[in-house]
C-alpha positions in Angstrom: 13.2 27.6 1.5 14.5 29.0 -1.5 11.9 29.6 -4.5 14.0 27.2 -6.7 14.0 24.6 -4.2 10.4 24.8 -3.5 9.8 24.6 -7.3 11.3 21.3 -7.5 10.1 19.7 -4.4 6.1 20.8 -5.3 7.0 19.2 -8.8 8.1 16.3 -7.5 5.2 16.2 -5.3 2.7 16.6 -8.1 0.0 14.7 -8.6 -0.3 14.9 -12.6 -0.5 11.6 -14.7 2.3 9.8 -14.0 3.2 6.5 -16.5 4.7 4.9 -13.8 2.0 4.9 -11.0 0.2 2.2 -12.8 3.0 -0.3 -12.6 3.9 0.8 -9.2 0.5 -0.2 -7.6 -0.1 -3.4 -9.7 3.0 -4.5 -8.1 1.8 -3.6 -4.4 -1.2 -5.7 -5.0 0.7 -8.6 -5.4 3.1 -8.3 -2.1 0.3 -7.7 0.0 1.0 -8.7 3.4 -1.0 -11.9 4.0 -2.4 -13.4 6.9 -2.7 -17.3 6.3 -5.2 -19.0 8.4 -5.2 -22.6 8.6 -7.9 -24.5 10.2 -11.1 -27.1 10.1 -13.9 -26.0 8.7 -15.7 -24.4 11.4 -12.6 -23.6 13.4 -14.2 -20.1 12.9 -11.7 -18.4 10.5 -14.5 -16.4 8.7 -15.6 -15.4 12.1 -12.4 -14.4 13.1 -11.6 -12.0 9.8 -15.1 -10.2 10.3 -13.9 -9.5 14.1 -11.2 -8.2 12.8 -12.1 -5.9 10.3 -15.6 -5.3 11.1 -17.2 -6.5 8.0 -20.1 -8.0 8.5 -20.0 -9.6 5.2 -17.2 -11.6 5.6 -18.9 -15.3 4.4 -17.8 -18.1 2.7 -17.9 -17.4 -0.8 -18.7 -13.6 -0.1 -15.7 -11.5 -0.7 -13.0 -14.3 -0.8 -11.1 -15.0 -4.5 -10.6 -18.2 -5.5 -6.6 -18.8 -5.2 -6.3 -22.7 -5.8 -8.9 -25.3 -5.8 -9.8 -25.0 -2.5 -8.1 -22.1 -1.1 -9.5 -18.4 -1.1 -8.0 -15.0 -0.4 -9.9 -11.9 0.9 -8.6 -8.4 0.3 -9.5 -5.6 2.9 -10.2 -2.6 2.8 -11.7 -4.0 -0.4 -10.9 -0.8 -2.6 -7.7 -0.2 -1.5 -6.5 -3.5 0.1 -3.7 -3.3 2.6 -3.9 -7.0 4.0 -4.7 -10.3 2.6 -6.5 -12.7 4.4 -5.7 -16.6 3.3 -8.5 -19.7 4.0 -7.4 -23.0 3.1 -10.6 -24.8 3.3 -11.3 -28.6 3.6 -8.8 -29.6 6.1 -10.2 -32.8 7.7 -12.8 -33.4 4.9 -12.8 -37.4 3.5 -11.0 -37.7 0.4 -8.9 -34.1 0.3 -5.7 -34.2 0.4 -4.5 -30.4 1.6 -0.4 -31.3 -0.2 -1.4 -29.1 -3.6 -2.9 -26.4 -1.8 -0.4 -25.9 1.0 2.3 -25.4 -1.4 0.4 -22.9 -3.3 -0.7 -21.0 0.3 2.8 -21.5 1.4 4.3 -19.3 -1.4 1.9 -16.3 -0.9 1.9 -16.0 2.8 3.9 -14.2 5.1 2.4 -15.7 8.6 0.3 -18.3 9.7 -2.5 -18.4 12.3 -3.6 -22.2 13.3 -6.8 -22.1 14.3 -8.2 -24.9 16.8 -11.4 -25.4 18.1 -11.4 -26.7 22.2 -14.6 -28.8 21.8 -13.0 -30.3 18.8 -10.5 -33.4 19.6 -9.8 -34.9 16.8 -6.9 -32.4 14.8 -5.6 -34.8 12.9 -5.2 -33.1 9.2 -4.1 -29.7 10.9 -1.6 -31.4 12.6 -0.2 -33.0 9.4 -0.5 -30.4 7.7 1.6 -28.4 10.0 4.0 -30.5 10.0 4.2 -30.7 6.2 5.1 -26.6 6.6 7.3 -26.6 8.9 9.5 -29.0 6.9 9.1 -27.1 3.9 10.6 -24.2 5.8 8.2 -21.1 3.8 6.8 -19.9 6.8 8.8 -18.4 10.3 5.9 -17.0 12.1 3.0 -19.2 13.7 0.6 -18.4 16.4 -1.4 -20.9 18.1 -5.5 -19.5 17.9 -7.5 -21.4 20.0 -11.9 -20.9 19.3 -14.5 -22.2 20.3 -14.3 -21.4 24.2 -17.6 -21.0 25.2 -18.5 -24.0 23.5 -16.4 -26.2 26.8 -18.9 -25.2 29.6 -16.8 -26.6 32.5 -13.4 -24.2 33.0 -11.6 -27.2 34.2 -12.1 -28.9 31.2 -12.0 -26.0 29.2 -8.5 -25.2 30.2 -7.3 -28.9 29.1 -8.3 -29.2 26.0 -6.4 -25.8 25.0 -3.4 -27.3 27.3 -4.0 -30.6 24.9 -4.4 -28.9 21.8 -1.4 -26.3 22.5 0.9 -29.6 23.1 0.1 -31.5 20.1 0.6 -27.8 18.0 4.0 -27.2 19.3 4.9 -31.0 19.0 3.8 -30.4 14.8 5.7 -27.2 14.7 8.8 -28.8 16.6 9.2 -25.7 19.1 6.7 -23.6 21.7 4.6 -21.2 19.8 2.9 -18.5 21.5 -0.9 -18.7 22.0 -3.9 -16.5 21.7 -7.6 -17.7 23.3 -10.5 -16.3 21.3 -14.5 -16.4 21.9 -15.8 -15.5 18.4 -20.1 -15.5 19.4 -22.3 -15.2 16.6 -23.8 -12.2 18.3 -21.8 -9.9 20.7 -18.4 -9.0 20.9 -15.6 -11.1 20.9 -13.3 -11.7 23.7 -9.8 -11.6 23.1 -9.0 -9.3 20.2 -6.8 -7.2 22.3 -4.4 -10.5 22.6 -4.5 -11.2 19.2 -3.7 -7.9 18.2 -0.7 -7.5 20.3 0.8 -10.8 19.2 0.2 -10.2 15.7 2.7 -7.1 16.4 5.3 -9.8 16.5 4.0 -11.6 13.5 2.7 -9.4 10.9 2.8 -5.4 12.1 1.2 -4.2 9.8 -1.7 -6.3 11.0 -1.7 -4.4 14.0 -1.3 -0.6 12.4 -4.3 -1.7 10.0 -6.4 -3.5 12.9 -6.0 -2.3 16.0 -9.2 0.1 17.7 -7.4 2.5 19.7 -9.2 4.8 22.2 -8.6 8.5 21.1 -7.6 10.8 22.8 -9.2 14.2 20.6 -11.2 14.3 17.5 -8.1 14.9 15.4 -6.6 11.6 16.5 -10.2 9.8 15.7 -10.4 11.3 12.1 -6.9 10.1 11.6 -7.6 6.4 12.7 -10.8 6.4 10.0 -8.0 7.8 7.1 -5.3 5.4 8.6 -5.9 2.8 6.2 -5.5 5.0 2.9 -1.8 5.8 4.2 -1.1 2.5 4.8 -1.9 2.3 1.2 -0.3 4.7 -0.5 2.8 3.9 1.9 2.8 0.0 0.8 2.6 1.2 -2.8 5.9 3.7 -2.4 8.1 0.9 -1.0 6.6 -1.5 -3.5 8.0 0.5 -6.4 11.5 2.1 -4.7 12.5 -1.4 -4.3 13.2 -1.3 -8.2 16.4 0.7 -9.3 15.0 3.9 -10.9 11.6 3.3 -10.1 11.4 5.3 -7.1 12.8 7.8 -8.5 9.7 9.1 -10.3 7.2 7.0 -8.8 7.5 7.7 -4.9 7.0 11.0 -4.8 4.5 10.8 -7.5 2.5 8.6 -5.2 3.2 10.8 -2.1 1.3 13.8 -4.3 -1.6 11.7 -5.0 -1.8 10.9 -1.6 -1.5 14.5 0.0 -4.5 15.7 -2.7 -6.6 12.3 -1.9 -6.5 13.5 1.7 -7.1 17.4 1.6 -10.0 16.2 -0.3 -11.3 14.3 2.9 -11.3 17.2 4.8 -13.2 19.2 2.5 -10.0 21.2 1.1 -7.6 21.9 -2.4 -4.2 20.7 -2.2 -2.5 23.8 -4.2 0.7 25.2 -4.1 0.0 28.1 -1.4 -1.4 25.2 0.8 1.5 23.1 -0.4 4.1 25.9 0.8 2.6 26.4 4.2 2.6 22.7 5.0 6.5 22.5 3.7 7.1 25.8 6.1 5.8 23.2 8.9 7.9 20.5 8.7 11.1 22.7 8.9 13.2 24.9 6.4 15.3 22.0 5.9 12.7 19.3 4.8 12.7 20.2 1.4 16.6 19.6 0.5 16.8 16.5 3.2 13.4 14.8 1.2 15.4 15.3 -2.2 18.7 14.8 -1.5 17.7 11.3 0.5 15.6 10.3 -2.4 18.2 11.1 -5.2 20.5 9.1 -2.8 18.3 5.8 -2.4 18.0 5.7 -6.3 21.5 5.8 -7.0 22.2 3.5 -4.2 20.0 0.6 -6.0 22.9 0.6 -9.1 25.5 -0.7 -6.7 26.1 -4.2 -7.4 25.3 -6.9 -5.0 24.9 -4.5 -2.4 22.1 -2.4 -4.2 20.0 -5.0 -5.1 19.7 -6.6 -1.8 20.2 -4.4 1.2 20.1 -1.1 -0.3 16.9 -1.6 -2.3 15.4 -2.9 1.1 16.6 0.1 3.0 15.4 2.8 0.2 11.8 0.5 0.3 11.8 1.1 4.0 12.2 4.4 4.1 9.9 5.7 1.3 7.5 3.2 3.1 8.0 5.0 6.5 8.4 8.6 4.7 5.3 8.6 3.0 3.0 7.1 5.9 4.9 10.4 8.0 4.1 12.8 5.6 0.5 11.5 5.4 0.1 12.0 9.3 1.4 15.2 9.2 -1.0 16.4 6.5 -3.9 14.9 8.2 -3.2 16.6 11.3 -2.1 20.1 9.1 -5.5 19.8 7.5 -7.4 18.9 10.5 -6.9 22.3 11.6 -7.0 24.3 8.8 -10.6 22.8 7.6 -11.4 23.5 11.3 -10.1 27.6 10.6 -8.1 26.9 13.8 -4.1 28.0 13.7 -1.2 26.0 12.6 1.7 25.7 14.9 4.6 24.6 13.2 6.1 22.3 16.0 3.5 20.1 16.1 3.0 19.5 12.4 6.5 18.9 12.8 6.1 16.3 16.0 3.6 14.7 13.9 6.1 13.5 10.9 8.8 12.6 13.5 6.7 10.6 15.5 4.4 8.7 12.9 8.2 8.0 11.7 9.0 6.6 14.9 5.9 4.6 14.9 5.8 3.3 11.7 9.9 2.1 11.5 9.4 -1.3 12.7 6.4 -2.4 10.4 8.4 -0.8 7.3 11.5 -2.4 8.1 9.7 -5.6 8.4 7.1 -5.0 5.1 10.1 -4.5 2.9 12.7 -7.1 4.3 9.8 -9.8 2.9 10.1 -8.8 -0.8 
């Protein structure tokens, strides 16, 4: 890597004040990736987002945001939120009509969970208010969650009233939807997470990136998972802002720095530029003049008419989305050996950024085709 070229590339890497970071985040925060769940009260929603996440806190009224009269949003991670969860509340309730709320709900989300309870027979308002969405047309994805299992003792029965209840869904949505069957106990674990997980892969990926409780293989893979959420940050923020013409431009990379300091400051290290220099080394002589020349290319892409305000400025979101969640595995796993004093082999730095970029395509493609 010539010294010029590494000048330019740790500049554009820098993490000094940047004007345009400010912007760049405010607008992530509103196209967060939202999870709508729509249910009775009681169909165990709140139940289901502290499975989910693991918060314990998760309540009614405790870390939810007010969104319409009766509809609440819950941000998680709470600091640097990467998912949105959506209640609408009241469904089912005398007097309530659910019309002025839908709409609103309808607008911010990107896929829908319906929520059914087996002991619970009477579905009436969810029904109608299913319907009401699917001939509005806002929302493509639905998945049938059925609760309550334990609560129908006899399996026989058990297993009709989620037969029952799956009919009268589909017939609301007008096609078959596919179906998850969840046991949310107030104490103990719940039973089918694992399902859930793998269908909201289909639904909402990013769901599943943010969500998902892998086992581990090593210690390096397990102190990634605990930093996973922090990339899926900063990554959601970079495709936020390089779907603007000239935006990315300055911001992406300026966001990519921020990121690469936040996390050699988990594992206990400075980000400088000898550190900087060794991790570039890494990833390949060629990285530096392919990560500048693609980004100079996806900004000047965004100017073309028609074609650069729709499908280019998707693509260039996509990929700073996917290139920045890449770069932040490879650091992790760079650092992880360095604060460790253990050596640093090249090719698997290298293995890391192509196959975090492999892993990550489909939820990018799919984050940034919503906006």
């Amino acid at each position: 890597m010539t010294g010029d070229l590494f000048k330019r590339l740790y500049t554009a890497l820098s993490p000094e004040p940047n004007p345009a970071l400010s912007p760049a985040f405010r607008a992530r925060q509103t196209q967060l990736p939202t999870l709508w769940l729509l249910g009775k009260t009681g169909a165990g929603k709140s139940s289901l987002i502290r499975a989910l996440t693991g918060d314990s806190a998760v309540e009614i009224g405790n870390g939810f945001r007010p969104c319409t009269r009766t509809a609440a949003g819950y941000d998680f991670p709470a600091a640097r939120p990467v998912l949105r969860f959506l209640d609408t509340r009241g469904l089912g309730e005398a007097g309530y009509d659910p019309a002025e709320d839908i709409r609103a709900c309808q607008g911010r989300s990107h896929a829908l969970l319906a929520l059914v309870r087996a002991d619970d027979p009477e579905q009436g308002a969810l029904l109608k208010a299913l319907a009401d969405i699917r001939r509005q047309g806002g929302i493509g994805q639905l998945l049938a969650v059925h609760t309550g299992l334990g609560l129908v003792g006899d399996p026989r029965q058990r297993g009709q009233a989620v037969a029952r209840h799956q009919q009268l869904l589909e017939q609301a949505w007008g096609q078959p939807l596919a179906r998850v069957e969840l046991d949310l106990p107030a104490q103990g674990e719940a039973l089918g997470l694992e399902a859930l997980l793998a269908q909201l892969a289909d639904v909402l990926p990013i769901a599943r990136q943010l969500l998902e409780h892998r086992q581990h293989r090593d210690r390096e893979q397990h102190n990634f998972a605990l930093l996973r959420r922090e990339l899926l940050w900063y990554a959601g923020a970079a495709g936020a802002c390089d779907a603007l013409p000239a935006v990315g431009l300055v911001a992406v990379p300026g966001i990519q720095g921020k990121l690469l300091h936040s996390l050699a400051a988990h594992y206990g290290l400075e980000w400088d530029r000898r550190r900087f220099a060794e991790f570039a080394a890494a990833l390949g002589g060629g990285f530096a003049l392919h990560y500048l020349s693609r980004l100079g290319a996806r900004q000047l892409i965004k100017f073309i008419p028609v074609y650069g305000q729709t499908l280019g400025a998707t693509t260039a979101a996509a990929m700073s989305f996917a290139t920045t969640y890449a770069l932040g595995r490879a650091a992790c796993k760079y650092l992880y050996h360095l604060s460790r004093g253990e050596e640093v082999v090249a090719g698997d730095i290298r293995a890391s950024f192509d196959q975090a970029m492999q892993d990550i395509r489909s939820t990018a493609e799919h984050e940034t085709h919503r906006h």
